[in-house]
N, C-alpha and C positions, 0 to 999 in steps of 0.2 A: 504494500500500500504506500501509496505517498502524502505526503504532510508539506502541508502549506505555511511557513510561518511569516506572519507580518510582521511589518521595522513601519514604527511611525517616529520620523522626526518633525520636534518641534521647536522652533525659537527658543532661547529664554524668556524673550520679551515678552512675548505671548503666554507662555504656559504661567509666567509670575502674575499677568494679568485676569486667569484664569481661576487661579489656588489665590489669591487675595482679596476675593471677593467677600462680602459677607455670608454666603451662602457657602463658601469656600467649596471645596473638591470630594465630592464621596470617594472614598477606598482609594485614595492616593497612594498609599504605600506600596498600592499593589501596580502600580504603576514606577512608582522610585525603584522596586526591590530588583526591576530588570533595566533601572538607566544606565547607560551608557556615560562615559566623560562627554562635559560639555566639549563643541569642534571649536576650535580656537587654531587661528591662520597666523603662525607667527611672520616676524621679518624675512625669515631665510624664506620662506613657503612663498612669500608675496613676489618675492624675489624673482622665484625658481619662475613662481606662472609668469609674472609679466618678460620675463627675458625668453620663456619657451614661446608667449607669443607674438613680440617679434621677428624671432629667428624664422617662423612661420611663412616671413615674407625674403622669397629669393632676390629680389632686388637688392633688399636690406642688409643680407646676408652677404652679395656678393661688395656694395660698397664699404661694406665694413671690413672683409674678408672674416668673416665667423665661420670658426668650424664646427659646426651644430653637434660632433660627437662630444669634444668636447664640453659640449654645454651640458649636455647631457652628464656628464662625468665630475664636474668638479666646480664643484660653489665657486671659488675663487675667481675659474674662468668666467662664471654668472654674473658676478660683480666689473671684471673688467669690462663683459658684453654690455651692461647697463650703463658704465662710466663714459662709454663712445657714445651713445645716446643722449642722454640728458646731460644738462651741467653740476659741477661739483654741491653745491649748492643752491637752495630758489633763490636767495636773498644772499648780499655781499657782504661780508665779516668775520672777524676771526672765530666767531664764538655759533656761527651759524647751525643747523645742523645738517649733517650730509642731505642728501634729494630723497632717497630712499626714507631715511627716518621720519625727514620732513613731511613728506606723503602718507606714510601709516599714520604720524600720530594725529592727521589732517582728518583719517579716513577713521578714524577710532573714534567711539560713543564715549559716553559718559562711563561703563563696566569696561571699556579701554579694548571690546572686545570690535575688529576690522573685519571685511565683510571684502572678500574679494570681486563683489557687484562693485563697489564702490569705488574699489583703486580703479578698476576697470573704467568703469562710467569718467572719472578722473580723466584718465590718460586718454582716452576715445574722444571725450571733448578738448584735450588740450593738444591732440594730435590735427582733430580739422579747425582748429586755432591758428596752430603752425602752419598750416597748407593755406589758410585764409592770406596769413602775411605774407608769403608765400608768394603769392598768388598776385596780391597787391601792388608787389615790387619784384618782377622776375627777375632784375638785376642785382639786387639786394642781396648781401651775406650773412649766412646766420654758423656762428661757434659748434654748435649742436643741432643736431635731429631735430630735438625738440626742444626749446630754449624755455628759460624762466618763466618768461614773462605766459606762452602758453599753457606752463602750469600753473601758475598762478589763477590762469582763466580758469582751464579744466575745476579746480576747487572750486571757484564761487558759481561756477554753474552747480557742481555737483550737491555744494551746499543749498543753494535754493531749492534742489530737486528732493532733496529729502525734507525740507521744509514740505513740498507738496505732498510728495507721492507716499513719504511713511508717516513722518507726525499728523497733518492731519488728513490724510486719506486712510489707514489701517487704524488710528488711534481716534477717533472723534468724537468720543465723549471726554478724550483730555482736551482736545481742542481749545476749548472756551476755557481752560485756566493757562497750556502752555501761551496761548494769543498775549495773553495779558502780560507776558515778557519780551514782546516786539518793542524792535528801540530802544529797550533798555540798558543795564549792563551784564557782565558777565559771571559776576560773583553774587553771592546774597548769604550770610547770615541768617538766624534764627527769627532772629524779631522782622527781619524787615521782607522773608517770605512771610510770617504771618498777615505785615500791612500789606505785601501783593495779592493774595490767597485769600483774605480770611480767616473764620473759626476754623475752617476744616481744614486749612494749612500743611496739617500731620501729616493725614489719609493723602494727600493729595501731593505731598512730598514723595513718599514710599513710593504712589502710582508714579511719579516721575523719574525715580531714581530706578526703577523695577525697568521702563523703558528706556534707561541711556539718555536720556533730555539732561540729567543733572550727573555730577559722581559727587562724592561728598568726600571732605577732607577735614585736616582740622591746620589753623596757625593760630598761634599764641593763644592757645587753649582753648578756643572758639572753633566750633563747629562751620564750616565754609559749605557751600551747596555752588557748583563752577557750573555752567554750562560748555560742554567740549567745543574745540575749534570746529566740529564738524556743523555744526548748526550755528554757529556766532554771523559769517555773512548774511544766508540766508534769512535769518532774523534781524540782521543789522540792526547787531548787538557790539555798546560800545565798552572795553576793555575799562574792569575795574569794578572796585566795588559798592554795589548799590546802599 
């Protein structure tokens, strides 16, 4: 005889907004007692995909001269492939952080957890950024593949996009409390989500921390509530604390 067994994956985001309810979750455990580790894309992983795919493109491959076994073989050589590509860094300074790092921590939520839709979406809009100037100026020279300044776009596009398509497209019963953080700034304290929020402030912190809209920390013994770079343009939200 044969036997069927089902794999349901689900978000964290989701499933926390699910078991946090007041009606909460009947027979969870029976659910917990076969999960799985949460999937989590580190650096090198984000890496590996975006350099496997533009080696994808033989044009690419032959102006660069990459030898795709290589790529296949050895991080190190991944990192050189990426280095021809994009610039050392988005922004100029000693203290900058490399492009790579720059971009996860661009694409990472509030739970710091990176979605490789996201870097994707990133670099797909900062690629026909690049082709746009490109385009503009046939004569024109550019250092890189893909320059700064196109990733710079690629982000605050991406960032507006999650503004739409997950905060309030998938979430919109937060909708009507995240809105009420448009334009504002990036950090908040205890007291001063309660003047943005409300009495239910609590309930309504948790729901945003459970979705990545907030991560929470603490400085000088005070509890901080950040909104991530990843929604700060699209909210055009200004650096600092409320």
């Amino acid at each position: 005889s044969h036997f069927i067994r089902v794999k349901v994956s689900l978000r964290n985001d989701m499933l926390e907004q699910v078991v946090g309810t007041s009606e909460g979750f009947t027979a969870l455990t029976h659910v917990t007692a076969r999960q799985a580790d949460t999937l989590r894309w580190t650096e090198d992983q984000i890496l590996a995909m975006v350099v496997k795919r533009f080696v994808a493109n033989d044009d690419l491959v032959t102006y660069l001269g990459i030898n795709r076994e290589q790529v296949e073989a050895s991080a190190s050589y991944r990192t050189q492939c990426f280095d021809a590509v994009f610039p050392p860094t988005v922004f100029k300074g000693t203290r900058q952080s490399r492009t790579l790092r720059w971009i996860c921590n661009r694409c990472a939520d509030g739970r710091g957890i990176i979605t490789p839709r996201d870097v994707l979406d990133l670099l797909i809009r900062a690629k026909q950024k690049q082709q746009d100037i490109c385009g503009a100026d046939p004569e024109g020279k550019s250092d890189w593949v893909i320059d700064a300044a196109a990733i710079q776009y690629g982000f605050e596009e991406l960032s507006k996009r999650k503004r739409d398509t997950y905060l309030r497209a998938e979430f919109p019963h937060l909708w009507k409390e995240i809105e009420k953080f448009l334009g504002g700034k990036t950090e908040y304290d205890e007291s001063t989500l309660e003047t943005q929020l409300g009495k239910d402030w609590k309930g309504i912190t948790e729901n945003l921390l459970a979705v990545g809209f907030f991560s929470k920390g603490e400085k000088e013994g005070v509890a901080v509530f950040s909104i991530p770079f990843l929604y700060r343009h699209g909210m055009n939200l200004t650096q600092g604390r409320a």
